[in-house]
N, C-alpha and C positions, 0 to 999 in steps of 0.2 A: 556361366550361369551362377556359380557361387558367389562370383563377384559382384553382382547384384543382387543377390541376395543381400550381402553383407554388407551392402548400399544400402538398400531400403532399409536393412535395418538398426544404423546409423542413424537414416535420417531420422527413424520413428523415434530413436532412443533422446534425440536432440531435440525433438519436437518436443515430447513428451517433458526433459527437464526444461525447457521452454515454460512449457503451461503449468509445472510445480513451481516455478518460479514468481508466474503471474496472479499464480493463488495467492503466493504467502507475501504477496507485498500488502503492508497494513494502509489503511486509508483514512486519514485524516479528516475525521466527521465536524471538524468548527468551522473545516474550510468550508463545507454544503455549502448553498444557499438554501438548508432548509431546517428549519427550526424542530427538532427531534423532540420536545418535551412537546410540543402541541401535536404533533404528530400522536407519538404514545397516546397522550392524554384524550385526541379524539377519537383513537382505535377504541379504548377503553370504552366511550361513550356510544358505536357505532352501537346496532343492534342486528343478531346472528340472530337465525333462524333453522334449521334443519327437519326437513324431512324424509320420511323413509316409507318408501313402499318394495317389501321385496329386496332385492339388491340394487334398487336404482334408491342411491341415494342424492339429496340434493341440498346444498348448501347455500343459503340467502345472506349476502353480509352487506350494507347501503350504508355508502360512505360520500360524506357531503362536501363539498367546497366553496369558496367561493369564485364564481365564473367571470373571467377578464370582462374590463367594459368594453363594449360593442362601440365604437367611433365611427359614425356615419359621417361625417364631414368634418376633414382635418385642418390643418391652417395651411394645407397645401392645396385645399380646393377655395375657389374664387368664385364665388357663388353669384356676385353683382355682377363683373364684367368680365369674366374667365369665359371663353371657346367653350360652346357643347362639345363634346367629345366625337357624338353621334345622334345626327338628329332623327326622324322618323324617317322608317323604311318606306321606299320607291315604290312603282307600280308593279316593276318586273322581281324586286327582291319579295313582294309579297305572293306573286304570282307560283315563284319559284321556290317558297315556302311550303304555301298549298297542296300546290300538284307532285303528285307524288312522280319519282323520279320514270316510273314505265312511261306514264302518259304524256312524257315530255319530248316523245320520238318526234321528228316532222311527220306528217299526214300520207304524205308519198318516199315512195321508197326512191329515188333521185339514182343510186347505184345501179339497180337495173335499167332505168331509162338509157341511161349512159352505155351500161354495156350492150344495150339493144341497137344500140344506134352504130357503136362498135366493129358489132358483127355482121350489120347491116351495110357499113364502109367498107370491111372487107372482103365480102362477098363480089360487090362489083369490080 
């Protein structure tokens, strides 16, 4: 029993200089790929808000970007003579769409006939 104790608390002690370690490594901000003076400089410009009712307070801060372009057709689609992918759905995929999945049972119950017939075989 001590001896695991004094395990676990090994391991915790290893962990722990572990994650003091992974704090104090410095990180080299030129290498971002993100330009830190615009960044600043548009916090500055954001606009904060706050209100308080009571203890519920609440904090509004809108911060704007600009959003990736949207590429709807790349030079990997082939729009003259390239394969549909998939054309319009069938009779039974539409069918099978529709109908919800209860009322898709067959009409007669086929199991019972079967075992009726069954029981009926070996009776005689």
């Amino acid at each position: 029993m001590l001896a695991t104790r004094v395990a676990l608390i090994g391991m915790l002690l290893a962990c722990a200089a572990g994650t003091a370690e992974a704090q104090q490594t410095p990180v080299d901000v030129s290498r971002l790929p993100v330009d830190l003076v615009k960044v600043t400089r548009q916090l500055r410009q954001t606009t904060g808000s706050e209100s308080r009712h009571g203890l519920h307070i609440r904090y509004t801060v809108d911060v704007y970007g600009a959003a990736p372009t949207i590429e709807f057709f790349t030079k990997k689609d082939n729009l003259a003579t390239g394969p549909v992918p998939y054309g319009a759905p069938g009779h039974r995929e539409m069918i099978e769409h529709v109908t919800p999945i209860e009322y898709r049972a067959p009409a007669a119950d086929f199991s019972a006939l079967l075992r009726w017939l069954a029981d009926r075989d070996r009776k005689k």
